[in-house]
N, C-alpha and C positions, 0 to 999 in steps of 0.2 A: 903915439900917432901925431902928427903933423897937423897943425891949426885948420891951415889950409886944406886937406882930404876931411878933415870933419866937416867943415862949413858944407865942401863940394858934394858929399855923402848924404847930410840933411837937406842939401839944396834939393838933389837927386829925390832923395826919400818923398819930398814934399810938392816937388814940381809935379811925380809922377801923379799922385792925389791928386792937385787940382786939376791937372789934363785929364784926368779919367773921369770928374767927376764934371769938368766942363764940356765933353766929351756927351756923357749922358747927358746935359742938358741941351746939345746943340741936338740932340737925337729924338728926344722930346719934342722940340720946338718943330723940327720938321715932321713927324709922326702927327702934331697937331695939326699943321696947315696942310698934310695930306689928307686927312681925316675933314677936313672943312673943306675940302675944295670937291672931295666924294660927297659928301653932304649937300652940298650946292649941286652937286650933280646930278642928286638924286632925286631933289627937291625940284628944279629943271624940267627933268622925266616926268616927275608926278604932275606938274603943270598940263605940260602938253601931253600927259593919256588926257585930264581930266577935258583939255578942251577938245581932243580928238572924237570922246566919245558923249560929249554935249555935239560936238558936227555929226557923229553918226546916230544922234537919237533923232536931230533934227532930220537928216535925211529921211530916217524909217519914221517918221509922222509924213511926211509929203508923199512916201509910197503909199502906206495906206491910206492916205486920201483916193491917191491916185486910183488905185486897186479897188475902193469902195466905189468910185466911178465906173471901174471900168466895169463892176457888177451890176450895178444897175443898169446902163446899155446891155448888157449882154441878157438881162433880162428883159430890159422892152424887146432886145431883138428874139427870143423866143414867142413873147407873148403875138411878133408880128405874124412872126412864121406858124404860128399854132393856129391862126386864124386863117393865115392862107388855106391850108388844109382842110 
């Protein structure tokens, strides 16, 4: 065999390893910063429920205020009309 087809042969043999194993690592690397950027994504989401439902706890504290008012008129206004009677 020819100096020259041995070198090209091992070149071949060895080039193909590290393409394949640079290969997995460039596959890696992006499977990371997908993973990090769903991450941040999700972390994002859990932000805005948590402030979504601190606005809607506050909201349902002002109803039932609201609602405990509107009980108490709605019972003076019986207690007027039971007199009328």
């Amino acid at each position: 065999m020819a100096e020259h087809v041995y070198f090209i042969s091992m070149g071949v043999l060895f080039g193909t390893i590290l393409a394949i194993f640079g290969l997995k690592y460039i596959s890696a690397a992006y499977q990371a910063r997908a993973r990090m950027a769903g991450d941040d994504a999700y972390r994002a989401l859990a932000q805005k429920s948590a402030e979504t439902q601190s606005e809607a706890a506050t909201a349902l504290t002002a109803i039932k205020g609201e609602l405990t008012d509107i009980k108490l008129r709605l019972t003076a206004v019986e207690k007027i009309l039971k007199a009328v009677e």
